[in-house]
N, C-alpha and C positions, 0 to 999 in steps of 0.2 A: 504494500500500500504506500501511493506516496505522501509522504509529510508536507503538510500543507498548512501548518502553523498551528496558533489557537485555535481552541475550539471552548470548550465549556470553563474557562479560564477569566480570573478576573484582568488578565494583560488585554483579553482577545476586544476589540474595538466595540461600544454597542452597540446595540442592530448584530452584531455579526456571530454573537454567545451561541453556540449550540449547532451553530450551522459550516460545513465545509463549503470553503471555497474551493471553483474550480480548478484543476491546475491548466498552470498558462503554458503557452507554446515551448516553451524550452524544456518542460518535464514534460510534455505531451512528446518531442520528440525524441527526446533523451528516452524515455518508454520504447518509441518504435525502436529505438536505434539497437537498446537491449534484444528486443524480441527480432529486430534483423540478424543482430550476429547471431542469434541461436539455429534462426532457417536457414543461414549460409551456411554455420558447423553441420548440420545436419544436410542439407543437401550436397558436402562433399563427403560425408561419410557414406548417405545411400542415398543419390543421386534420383531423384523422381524428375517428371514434367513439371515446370515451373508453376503451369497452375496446379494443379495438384498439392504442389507444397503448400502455394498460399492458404487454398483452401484447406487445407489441413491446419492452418497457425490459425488461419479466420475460426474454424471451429473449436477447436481446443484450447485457447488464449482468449484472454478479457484484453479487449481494444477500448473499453469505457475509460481507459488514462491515459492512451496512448494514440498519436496521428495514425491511422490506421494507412490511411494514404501515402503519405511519407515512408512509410514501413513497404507497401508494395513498391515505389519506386526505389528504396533503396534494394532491397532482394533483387526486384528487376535488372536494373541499372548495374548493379555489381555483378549478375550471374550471367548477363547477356556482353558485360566491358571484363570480361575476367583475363581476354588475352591480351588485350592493352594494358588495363591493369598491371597486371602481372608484368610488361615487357617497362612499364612506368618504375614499379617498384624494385624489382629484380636487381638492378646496377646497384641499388641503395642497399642491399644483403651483406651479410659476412657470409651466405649459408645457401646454398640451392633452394630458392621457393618450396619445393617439394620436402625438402626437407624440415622446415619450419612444423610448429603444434597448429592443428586447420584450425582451432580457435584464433593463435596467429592471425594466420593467411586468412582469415574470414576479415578480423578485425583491419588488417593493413589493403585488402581491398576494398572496406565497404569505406575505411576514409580516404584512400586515393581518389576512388570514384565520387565522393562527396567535393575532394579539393578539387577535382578536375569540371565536375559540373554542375555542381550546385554553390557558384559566384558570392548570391546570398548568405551563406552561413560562412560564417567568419572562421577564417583559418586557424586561431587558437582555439574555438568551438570543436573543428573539429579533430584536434590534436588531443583536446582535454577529455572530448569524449569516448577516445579511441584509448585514454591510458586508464580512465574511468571502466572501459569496458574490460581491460587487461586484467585491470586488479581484481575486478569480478569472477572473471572466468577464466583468466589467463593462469598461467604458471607463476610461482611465487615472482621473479626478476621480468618478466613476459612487459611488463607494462614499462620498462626505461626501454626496451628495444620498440616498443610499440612511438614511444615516443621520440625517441633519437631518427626512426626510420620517416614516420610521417613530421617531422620538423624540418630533415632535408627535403622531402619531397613537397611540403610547401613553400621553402625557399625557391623551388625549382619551379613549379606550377603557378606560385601568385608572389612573387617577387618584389611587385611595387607594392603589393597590399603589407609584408612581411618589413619591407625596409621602412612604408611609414609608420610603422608599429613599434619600428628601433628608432625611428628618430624620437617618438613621441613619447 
């Protein structure tokens, strides 16, 4: 469940006592983002038709917290850019792709293909939520390699947006 502040508290604003707020777009996507990298691990472990998989997370997964939208375009978008992807990320390795944990390789595709085409969401957004997804599901150390791999690879991909971030 996500935390979403006061609720039955004397801190919580009046008017506001007793009642949940909705969560706003950043936990709504930060939700899909979770529930992407699970249908990416799982669809390289046993690989179905795309829809298929969705349909499968759409029924077995509560979308009432999360962009359910954004959640298909990222599966989408990553599982159909895997070989770009991949050819994106690859040079930035110590390690054969192949070789990496697919939790990894889910998580370092689904943020390349974020930094590569989704302009809107800000390149620390998606770096933060790619080391946020490491530590969740990744391997104890999984989340400095998650973040050193996609930091170069947004140097690489939004360059001007990264260098006004250093000046500022």
């Amino acid at each position: 469940m996500v935390d979403t502040g006061p609720e039955d508290t004397d801190t919580a604003p009046p008017g506001r006592r007793g009642r949940r707020r909705s969560p706003g777009m950043a936990q709504l996507r930060a939700r899909a983002r979770r529930l992407a990298v699970q249908a990416l691990y799982q669809h390289q472990v046993n690989p179905v038709p795309l829809h298929e998989l969705l349909a499968q997370f759409r029924t077995d997964h509560d979308f009432s917290e999360a962009d359910e939208g954004y959640f298909s375009e990222l599966v989408k978008g990553t599982t159909r850019s895997s070989d770009t992807l991949d050819t994106l990320v690859g040079p930035l390795l110590d390690r054969a792709l192949q070789d990496l944990d697919p939790v990894e390789r889910a998580i370092l595709r689904m943020g390349a293909w974020e930094l590569q085409e989704r302009l809107d969401v800000p390149y620390r957004v998606v770096i933060d939520q790619g080391v946020h997804l490491a530590h969740t599901f990744g391997a104890s150390e999984s989340h400095r390699y998650v973040n050193a791999v996609l930091d170069k690879l947004a140097r690489r991909l939004r360059r001007p947006e990264v260098a006004a971030a250093r000046r500022g």
